[in-house]
C-alpha positions as CSV (number, residue, x, y, z in Angstrom):
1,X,79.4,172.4,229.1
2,X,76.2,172.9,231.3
3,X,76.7,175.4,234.4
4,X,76.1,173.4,237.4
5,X,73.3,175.7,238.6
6,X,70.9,175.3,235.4
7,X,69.7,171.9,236.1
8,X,68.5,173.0,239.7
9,X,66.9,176.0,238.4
10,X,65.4,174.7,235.8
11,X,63.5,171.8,237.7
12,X,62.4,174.6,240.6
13,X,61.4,176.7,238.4
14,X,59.1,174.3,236.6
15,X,57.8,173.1,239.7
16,X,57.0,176.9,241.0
17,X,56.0,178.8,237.8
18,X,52.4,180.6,237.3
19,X,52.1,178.9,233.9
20,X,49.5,181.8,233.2
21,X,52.1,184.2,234.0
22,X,54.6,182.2,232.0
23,X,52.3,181.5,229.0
24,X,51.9,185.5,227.7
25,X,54.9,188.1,227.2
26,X,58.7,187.7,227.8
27,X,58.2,186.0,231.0
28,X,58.8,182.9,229.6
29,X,62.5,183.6,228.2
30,X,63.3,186.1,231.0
31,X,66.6,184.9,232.1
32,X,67.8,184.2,228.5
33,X,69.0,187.6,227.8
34,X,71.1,187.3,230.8
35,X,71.9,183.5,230.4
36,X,73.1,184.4,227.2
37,X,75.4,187.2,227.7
38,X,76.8,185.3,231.1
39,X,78.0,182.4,229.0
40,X,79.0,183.7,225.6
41,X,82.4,182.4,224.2
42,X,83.8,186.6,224.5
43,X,85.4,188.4,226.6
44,X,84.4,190.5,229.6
45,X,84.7,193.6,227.4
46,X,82.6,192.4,224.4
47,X,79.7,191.2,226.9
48,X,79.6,194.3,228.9
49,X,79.7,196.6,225.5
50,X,77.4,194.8,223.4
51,X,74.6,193.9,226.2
52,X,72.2,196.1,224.7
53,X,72.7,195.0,221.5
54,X,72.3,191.7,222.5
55,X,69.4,192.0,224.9
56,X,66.9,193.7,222.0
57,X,67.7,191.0,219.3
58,X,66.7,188.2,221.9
59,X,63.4,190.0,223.3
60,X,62.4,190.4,219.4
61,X,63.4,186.9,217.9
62,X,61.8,185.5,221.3
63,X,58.6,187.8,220.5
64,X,58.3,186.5,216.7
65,X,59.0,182.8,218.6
66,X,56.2,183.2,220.6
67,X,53.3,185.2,218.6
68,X,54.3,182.0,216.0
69,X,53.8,179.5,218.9
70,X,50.1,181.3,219.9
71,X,48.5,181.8,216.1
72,X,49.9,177.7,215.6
73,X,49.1,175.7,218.9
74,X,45.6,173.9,219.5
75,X,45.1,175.2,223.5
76,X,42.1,173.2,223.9
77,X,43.7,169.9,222.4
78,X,46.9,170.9,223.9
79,X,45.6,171.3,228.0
80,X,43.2,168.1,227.0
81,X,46.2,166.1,226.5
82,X,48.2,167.2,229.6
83,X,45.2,166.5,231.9
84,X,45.0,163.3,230.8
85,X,48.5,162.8,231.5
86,X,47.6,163.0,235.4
87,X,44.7,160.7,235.0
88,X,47.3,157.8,234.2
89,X,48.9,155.7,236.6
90,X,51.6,154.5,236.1
């Protein structure tokens, strides 16, 4: 089940991020740490005590995610392609 608010957020955050900002560090993934530990299947008590625990696992599988993404993706190719999506009518 989704949480009502994460549709909402997600589309206004889209439509206001600095995608330089968003593009380098953990900015990208910030509220997944907290997303996550909000709406894991545990109890109160399990969240609260293993937060830490569950916070550094995220930043470092997100930071292997992401130095994977940069060595991988074609920039130039990649922002060619989304400008010519605005070029198109449609």
């Amino acid at each position: 089940m989704i949480p009502e608010d994460v549709l909402g957020g997600f589309q206004t955050r889209l439509a206001h991020a600095d995608w330089i900002w968003e593009a380098e560090g953990r900015h990208a993934f910030a509220r997944s740490e907290a997303d996550l530990i909000r709406n894991a299947p545990v109890i109160d008590q399990y969240k609260k005590e293993d937060e830490e625990i569950v916070t550094n696992s995220i930043r470092f599988r997100w930071r292997d995610i992401r130095e994977q993404l940069r060595t991988r993706i074609e920039r130039d190719a990649l922002c060619e392609d989304w400008r010519s999506l605005g070029n198109k009518t449609g």
